[in-house]
C-alpha positions as CSV (number, residue, x, y, z in Angstrom):
1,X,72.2,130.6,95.9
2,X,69.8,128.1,96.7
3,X,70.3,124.9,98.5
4,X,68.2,121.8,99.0
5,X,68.0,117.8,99.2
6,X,69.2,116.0,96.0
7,X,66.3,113.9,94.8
8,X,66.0,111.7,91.7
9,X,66.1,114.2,89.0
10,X,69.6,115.3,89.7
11,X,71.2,111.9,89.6
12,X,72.7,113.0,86.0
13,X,74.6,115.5,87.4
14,X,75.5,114.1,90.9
15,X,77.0,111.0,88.6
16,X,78.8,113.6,86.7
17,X,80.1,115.4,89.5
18,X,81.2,112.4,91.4
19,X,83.0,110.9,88.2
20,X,85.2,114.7,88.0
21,X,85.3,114.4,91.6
22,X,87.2,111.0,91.6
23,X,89.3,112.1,88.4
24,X,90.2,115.5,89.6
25,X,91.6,114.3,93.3
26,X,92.5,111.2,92.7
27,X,92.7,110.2,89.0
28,X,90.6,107.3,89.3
29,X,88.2,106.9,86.5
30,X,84.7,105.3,88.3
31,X,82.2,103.0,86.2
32,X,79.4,105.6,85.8
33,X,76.8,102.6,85.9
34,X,77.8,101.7,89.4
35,X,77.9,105.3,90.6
36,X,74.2,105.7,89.0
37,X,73.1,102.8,90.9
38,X,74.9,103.6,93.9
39,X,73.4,107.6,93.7
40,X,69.9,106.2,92.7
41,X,69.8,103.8,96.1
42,X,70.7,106.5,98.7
43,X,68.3,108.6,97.1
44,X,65.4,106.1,97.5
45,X,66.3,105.3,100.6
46,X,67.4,108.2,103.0
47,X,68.5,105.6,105.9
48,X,71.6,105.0,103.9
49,X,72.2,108.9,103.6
50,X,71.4,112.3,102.0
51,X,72.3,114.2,99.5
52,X,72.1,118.4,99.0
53,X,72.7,120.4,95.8
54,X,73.7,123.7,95.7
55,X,72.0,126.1,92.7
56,X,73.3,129.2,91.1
57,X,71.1,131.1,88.8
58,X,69.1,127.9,88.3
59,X,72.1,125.5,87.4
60,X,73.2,123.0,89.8
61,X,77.2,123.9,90.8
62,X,77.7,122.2,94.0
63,X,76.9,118.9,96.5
64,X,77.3,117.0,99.1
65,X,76.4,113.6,100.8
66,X,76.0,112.7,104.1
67,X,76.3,109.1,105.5
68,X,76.0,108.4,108.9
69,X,77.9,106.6,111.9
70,X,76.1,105.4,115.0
71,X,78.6,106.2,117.9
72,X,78.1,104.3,121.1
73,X,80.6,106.3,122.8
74,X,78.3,109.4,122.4
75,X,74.9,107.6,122.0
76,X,74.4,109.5,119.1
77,X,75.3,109.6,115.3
78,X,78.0,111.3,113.3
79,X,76.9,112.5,109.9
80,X,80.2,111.9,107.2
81,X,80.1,114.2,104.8
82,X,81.3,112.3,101.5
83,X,81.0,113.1,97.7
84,X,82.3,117.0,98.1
85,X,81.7,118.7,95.0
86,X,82.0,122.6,93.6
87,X,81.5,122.3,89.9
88,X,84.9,124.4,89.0
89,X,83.8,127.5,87.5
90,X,81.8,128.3,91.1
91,X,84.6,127.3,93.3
92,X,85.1,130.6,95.0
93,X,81.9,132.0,95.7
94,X,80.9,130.6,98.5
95,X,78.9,127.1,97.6
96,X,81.2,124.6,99.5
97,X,80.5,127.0,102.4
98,X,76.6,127.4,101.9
99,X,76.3,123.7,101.4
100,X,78.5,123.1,105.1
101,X,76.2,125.4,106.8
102,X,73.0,124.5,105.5
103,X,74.4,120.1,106.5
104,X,75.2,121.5,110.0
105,X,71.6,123.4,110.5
106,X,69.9,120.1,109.6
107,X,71.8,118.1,111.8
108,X,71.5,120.4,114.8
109,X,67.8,119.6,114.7
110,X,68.5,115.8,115.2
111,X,68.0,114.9,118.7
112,X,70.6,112.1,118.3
113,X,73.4,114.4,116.4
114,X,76.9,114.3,117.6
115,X,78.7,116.2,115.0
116,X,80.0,116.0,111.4
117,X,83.5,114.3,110.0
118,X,84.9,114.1,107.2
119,X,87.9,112.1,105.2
120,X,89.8,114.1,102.1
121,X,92.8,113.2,100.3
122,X,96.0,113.7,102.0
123,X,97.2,115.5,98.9
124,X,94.4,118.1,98.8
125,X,95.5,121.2,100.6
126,X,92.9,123.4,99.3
127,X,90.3,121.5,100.6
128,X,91.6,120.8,103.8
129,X,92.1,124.8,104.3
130,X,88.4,125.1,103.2
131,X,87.3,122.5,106.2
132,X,89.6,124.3,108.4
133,X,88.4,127.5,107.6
134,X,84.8,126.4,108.2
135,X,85.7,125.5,111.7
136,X,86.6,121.5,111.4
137,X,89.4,120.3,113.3
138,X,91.9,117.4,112.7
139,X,90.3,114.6,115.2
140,X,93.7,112.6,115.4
141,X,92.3,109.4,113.9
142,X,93.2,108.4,110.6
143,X,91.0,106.5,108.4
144,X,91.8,102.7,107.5
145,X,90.2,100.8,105.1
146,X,90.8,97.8,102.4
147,X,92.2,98.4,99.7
148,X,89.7,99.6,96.5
């Protein structure tokens, strides 16, 4: 398995896999358009986030984005990992996990890193056993937001 940052060649498959993403957990159909233009500007501009693609034999079966979250309490920055995605035929084999490990290396070598959250769908039990199993905790906050 090999692992690396997402650049502008993959944005077919990272709008494919976030359009299966939304319909598998949620059943929400997204405008592929807007996902391509909202893919295309964190990948040209890194200060919005990060992306990381897991590879298998060549073929791209895994990613994940980071986003980040200045916390003054800390005086440091939270990286969110958003956009978790194990193409189905590779869940299983350890590319979630890869991914995980290979976002919490990079961040440990940022002087201002405090740690890494994440939100996932109150209905998704295998996930959240995944991010258990990988060491997350719940933090006791739940997240808020306007409605979408």
């Amino acid at each position: 398995m090999h692992i690396r940052p997402a650049v502008l060649a993959d944005l077919p498959v990272l709008v494919d896999f976030n359009c299966r993403l939304a319909r598998e957990t949620e059943a929400k159909e997204l405008d592929p358009q807007v996902v391509t233009a909202g893919i295309a500007a964190l990948l040209r501009d890194s200060g919005k986030g990060r992306y990381w693609v897991a590879e298998l034999n060549g073929e791209t079966v895994g990613q994940v984005m980071v986003t980040y979250e200045w916390t003054d309490w800390r005086n440091g920055i939270f990286w969110w990992l958003q956009s978790v995605y194990v193409r189905a035929d590779a869940r299983g084999r350890g590319v979630f996990t890869a991914l995980f490990r290979e976002v919490q290396r990079m961040g440990a070598l940022e002087p201002d890193f405090r740690g890494l959250r994440l939100y996932v769908e109150e209905h998704n039990q295998r996930a959240q056993a995944v991010y258990l199993r990988l060491g997350l905790t719940r933090t006791g906050y739940e997240v808020l937001g306007t409605p979408d």
